[in-house]
C-alpha positions, -999 to 999 in steps of 0.1 A, spaced: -573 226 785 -539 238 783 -534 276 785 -524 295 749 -485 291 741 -487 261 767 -490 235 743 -463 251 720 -438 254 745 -441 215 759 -437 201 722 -406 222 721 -394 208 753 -404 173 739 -384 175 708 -352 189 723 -351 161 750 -362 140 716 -332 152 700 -313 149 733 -318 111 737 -314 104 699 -278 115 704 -277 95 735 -286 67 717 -265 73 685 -236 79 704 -242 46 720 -248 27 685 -214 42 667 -197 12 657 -162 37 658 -165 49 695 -135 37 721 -149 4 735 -127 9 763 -147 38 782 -181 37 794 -206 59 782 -237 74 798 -259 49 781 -241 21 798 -236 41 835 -278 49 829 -285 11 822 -262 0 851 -283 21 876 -315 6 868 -301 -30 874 
């Protein structure tokens, strides 16, 4: 059993890396962002292959 203000305190964490990733992500997706650089999204993906 998770200790009082524990269990608040990790689903804060979990929606700010939420949020965190969703930008990731949406950054990614923008159909008006420069083609010509990488972003992290692409570096991340390149590292697991």
């Amino acid at each position: 059993m998770l200790v009082s203000g524990q269990h608040k305190r990790i689903n804060d964490v979990f929606f700010k890396l939420d949020a965190l990733f969703q930008r990731v992500i949406d950054d990614h997706m923008h159909p008006g962002r420069s083609k010509d650089q990488r972003d992290i999204t692409e570096l991340m993906l390149d590292v697991m292959h």
